[in-house]
C-alpha positions in Angstrom: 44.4 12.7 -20.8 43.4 16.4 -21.4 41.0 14.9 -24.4 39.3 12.9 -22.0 38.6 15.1 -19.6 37.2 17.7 -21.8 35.0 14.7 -23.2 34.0 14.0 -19.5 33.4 17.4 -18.5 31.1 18.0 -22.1 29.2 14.9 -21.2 28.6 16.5 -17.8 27.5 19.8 -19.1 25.0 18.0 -21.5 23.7 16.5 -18.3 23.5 19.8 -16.4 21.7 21.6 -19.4 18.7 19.4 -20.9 18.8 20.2 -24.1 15.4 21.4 -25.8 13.7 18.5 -26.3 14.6 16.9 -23.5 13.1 19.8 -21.7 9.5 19.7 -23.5 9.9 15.9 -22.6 10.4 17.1 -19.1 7.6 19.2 -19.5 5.2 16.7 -20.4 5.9 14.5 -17.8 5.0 17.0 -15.6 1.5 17.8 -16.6 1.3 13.9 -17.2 1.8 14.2 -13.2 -0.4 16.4 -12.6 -3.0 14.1 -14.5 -2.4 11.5 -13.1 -3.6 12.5 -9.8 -6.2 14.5 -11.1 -7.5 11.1 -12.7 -6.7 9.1 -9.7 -9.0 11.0 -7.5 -12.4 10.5 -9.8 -10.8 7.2 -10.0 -11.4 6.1 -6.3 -13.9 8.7 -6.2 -16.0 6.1 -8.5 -14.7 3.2 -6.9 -16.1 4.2 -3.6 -19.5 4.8 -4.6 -19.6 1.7 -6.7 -18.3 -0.1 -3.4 -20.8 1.5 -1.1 -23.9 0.6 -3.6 -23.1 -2.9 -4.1 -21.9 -4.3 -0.7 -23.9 -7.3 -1.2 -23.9 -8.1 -4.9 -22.0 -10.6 -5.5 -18.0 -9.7 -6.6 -17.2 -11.2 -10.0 -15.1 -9.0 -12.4 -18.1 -8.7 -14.7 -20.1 -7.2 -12.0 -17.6 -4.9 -10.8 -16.8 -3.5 -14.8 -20.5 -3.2 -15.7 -20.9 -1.2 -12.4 -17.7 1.0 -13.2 -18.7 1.7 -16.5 -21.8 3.4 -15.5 -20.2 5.3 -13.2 -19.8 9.0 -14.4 -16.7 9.6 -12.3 -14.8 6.5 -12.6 -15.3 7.3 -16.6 -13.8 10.7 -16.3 -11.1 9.4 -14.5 -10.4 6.9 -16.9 -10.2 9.3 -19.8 -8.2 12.0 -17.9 -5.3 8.9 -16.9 -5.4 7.9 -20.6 -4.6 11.6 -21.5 -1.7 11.5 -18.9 -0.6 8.5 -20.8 -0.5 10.3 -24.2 1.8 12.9 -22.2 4.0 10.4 -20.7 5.1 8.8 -24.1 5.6 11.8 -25.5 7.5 12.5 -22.7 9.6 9.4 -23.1 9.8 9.4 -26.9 11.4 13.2 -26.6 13.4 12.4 -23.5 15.5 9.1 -21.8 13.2 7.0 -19.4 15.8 7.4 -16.3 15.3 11.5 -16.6 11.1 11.5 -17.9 9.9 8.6 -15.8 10.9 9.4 -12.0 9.1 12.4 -12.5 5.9 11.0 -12.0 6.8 11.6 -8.3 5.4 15.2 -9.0 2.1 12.8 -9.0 2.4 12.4 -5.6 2.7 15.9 -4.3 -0.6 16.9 -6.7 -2.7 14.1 -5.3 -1.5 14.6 -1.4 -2.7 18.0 -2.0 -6.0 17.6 -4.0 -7.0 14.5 -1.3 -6.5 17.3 1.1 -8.8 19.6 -0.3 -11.3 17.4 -1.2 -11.5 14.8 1.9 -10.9 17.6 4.4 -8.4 15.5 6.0 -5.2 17.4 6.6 -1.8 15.1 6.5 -0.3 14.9 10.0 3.4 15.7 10.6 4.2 12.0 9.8 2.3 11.6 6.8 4.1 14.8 5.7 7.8 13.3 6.0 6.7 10.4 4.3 5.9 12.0 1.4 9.0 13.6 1.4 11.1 10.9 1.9 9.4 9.7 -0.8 9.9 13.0 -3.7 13.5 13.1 -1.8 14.6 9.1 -2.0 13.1 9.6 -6.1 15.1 13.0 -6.2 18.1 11.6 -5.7 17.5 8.3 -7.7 16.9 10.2 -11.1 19.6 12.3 -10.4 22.1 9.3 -10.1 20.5 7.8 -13.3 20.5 11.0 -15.2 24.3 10.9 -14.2 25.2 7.2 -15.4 23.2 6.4 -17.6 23.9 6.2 -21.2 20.9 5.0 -23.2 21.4 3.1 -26.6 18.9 1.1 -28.5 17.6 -2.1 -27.2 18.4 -5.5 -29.2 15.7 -8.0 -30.1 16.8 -10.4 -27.2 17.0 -7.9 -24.7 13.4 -7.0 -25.9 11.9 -10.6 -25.4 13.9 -10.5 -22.0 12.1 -7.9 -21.1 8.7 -9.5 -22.2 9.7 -12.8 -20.4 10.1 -10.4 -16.7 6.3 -9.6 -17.7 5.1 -12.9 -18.1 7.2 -13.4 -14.6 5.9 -11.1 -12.6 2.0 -11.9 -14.2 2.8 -15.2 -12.6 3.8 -14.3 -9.1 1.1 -12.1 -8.7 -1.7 -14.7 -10.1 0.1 -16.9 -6.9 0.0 -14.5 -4.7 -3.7 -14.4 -5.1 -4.7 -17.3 -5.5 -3.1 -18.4 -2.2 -3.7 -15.5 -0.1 -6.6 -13.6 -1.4 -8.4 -13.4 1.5 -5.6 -11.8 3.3 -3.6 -9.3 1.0 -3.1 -5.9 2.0 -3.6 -2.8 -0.1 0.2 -2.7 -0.6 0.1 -5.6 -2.4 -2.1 -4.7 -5.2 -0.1 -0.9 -5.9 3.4 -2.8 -5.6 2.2 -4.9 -8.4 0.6 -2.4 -10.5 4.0 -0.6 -10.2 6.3 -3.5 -11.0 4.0 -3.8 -14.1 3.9 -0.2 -15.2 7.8 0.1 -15.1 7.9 -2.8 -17.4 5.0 -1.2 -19.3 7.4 1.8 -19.6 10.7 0.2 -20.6 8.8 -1.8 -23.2 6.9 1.4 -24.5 10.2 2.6 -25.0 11.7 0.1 -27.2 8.9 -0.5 -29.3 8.5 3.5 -30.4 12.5 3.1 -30.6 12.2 0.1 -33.1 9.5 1.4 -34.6 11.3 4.9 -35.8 14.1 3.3 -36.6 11.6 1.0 -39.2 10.4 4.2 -40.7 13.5 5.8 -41.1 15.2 2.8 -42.5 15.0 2.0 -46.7 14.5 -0.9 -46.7 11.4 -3.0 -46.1 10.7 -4.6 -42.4 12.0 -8.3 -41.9 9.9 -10.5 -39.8 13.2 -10.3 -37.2 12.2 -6.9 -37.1 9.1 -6.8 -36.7 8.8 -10.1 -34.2 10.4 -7.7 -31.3 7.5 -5.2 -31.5 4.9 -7.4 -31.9 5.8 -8.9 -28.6 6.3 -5.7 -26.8 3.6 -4.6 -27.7 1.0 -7.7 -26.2 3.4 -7.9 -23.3 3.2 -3.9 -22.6 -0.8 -4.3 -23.1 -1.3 -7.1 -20.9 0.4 -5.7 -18.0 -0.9 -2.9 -18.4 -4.2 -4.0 -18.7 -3.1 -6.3 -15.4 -1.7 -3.2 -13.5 -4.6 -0.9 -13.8 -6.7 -3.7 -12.7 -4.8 -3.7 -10.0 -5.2 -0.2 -9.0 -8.7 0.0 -8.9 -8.5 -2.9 -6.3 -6.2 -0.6 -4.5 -8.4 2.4 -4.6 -10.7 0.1 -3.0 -8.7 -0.4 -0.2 -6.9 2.9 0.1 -7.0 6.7 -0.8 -5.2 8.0 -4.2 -2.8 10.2 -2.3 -1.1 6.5 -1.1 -1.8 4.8 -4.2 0.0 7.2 -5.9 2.7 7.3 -3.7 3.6 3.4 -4.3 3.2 3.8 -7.7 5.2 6.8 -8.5 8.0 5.6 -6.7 7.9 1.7 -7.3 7.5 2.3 -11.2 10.6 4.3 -11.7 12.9 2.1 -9.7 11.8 -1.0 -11.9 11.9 1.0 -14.9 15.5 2.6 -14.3 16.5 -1.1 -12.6 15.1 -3.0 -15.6 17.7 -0.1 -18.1 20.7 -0.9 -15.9 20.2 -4.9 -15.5 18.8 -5.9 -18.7 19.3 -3.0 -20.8 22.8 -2.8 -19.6 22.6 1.0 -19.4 25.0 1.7 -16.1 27.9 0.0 -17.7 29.9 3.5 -16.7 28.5 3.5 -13.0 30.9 2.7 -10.2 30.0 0.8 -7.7 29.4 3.6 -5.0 27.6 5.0 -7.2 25.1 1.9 -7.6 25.0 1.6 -3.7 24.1 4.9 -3.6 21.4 4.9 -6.0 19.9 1.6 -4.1 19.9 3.8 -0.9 17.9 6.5 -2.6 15.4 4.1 -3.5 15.0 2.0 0.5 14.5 5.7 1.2 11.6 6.2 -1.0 10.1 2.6 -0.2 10.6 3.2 3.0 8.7 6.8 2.5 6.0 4.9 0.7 5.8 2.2 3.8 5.3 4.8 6.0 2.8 6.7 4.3 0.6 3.8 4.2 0.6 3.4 8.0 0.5 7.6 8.8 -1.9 8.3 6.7 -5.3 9.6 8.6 -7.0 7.1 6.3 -5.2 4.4 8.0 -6.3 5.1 11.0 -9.5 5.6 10.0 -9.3 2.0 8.4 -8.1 0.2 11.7 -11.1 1.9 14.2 -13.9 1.1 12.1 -13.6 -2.7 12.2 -13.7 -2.4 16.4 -16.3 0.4 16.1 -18.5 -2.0 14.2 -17.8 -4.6 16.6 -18.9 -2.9 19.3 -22.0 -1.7 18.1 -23.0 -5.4 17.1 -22.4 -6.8 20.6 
């Protein structure tokens, strides 16, 4: 009995004190955050002027890429996001996912403030407890999965598991579109991105985790080994591919501050969800302890919800449909 308390008490220690590496990966994801929303902004800053040029032209996805491309700001965006990429798996290869991902939130808080100082819109009192339900209901999630989890190296068919939730969720959003296009809300589109980019995540993860292991191992890869990776790999690129194309349809529709919000929050409850169900990675969490953590995240949904409908942007959205109703009468 005294053994195994001194084990659990160690074990807690180790996850009071990060040790180094895990706090460069901290680190990283940090300034991957910070990236993120610095991208985000020249992001829908390009989006909106390619929006406001081309209100006429006709909307295919070749028309809307060609136009992208030559926009300056949309471009910088892009590279700056691919850069907070490169810090995010360095991030996750130095670190677990449930610690490095949630941290993303940090996103959030950078972008509310930089859409502050550049739209000259200050965040009402509601739009301000939003977003801290939102860094408070991802607080307390990380800190539970930090707690429980106990990461260990994914198995091939846990790997095409994984790969078979992509194809899943590719379907239900290419329904979802098909049948209600006309009418989906800006919601829809950063929910989805985010359900992608956890995935995205998780199957980063395993594939630089396989891949190590491939290097450090003598003996030559099989095709069982290899098979795993290939297939994380095309399943990680087409939803990401999926899920940025996603965002920009967002950014459309929204302001980066919000966007950011969903995503940040929606990404690490899917990645940290997808570790416990699939990766079977909260086999030591109680059940009260799993409740708990699924209040922590209905608080930051809810947070994200709400931010959507306080934001002065929002209201700005629902006026100017009656505003240009009334001036055409």
């Amino acid at each position: 009995m005294k053994a195994e308390a001194r084990q659990q008490r160690e074990s807690w220690c180790r996850v009071g004190f990060p040790s180094p590496q895990e706090m460069l990966g901290i680190s990283l994801a940090l300034i991957a955050g910070l990236l993120l929303a610095i991208g985000a902004q020249f992001q829908h800053r390009g989006v909106s002027a390619v929006q406001a040029r081309t209100t006429n032209v006709p909307r295919s996805v070749l028309v809307r890429l060609s136009n992208l491309l030559r926009q300056p700001s949309w471009l910088a965006g892009t590279l700056i996001i691919c850069l907070a990429i490169t810090f995010q798996l360095c991030g996750l290869y130095l670190a677990p996912i449930s610690v490095v991902q949630p941290l993303g939130v940090s996103g959030l808080v950078f972008a509310s403030v930089l859409n502050v100082k550049v739209s000259r819109i200050s965040l009402g009192g509601p739009a301000r407890w939003a977003v801290a339900l939102c860094c408070v209901g991802v607080t307390i999630f990380v800190i539970i999965a930090a707690l429980v989890t106990r990461p260990r190296p994914a198995s091939a068919i846990e790997a095409y598991e994984i790969v078979g939730l992509v194809a899943a969720v590719l379907a239900v959003i290419a329904g979802a579109y098909a049948v209600f296009r006309e009418t989906l809300k800006p919601m829809f589109f950063v929910v989805g991105a985010g359900a992608l980019f956890g995935l995205v995540v998780t199957l980063a993860k395993i594939s630089m985790d396989r891949v190590g292991a491939l290097m450090q191992s003598d003996e030559p890869p099989s095709a069982a080994a290899v098979l795993p990776i290939v297939l994380s790999v095309a399943g990680l690129s087409t939803a990401a591919l999926v899920g940025s194309a996603l965002v920009q349809r967002a950014y459309a529709q929204s302001t980066p501050d919000v966007v950011m919000a969903g995503l940040t929050v929606i990404d690490p409850i899917v990645a940290v969800t997808v570790g416990a169900l699939v990766l079977h990675e909260f086999t030591s969490a109680q059940p009260w302890v799993v409740l708990l953590s699924m209040g922590a995240a209905a608080i930051a949904i809810v947070g994200v919800c709400r931010l959507a409908v306080t934001h002065p942007s929002a209201k700005t959205q629902r006026i100017a449909p009656l505003l240009r109703d009334q001036l055409s009468q």
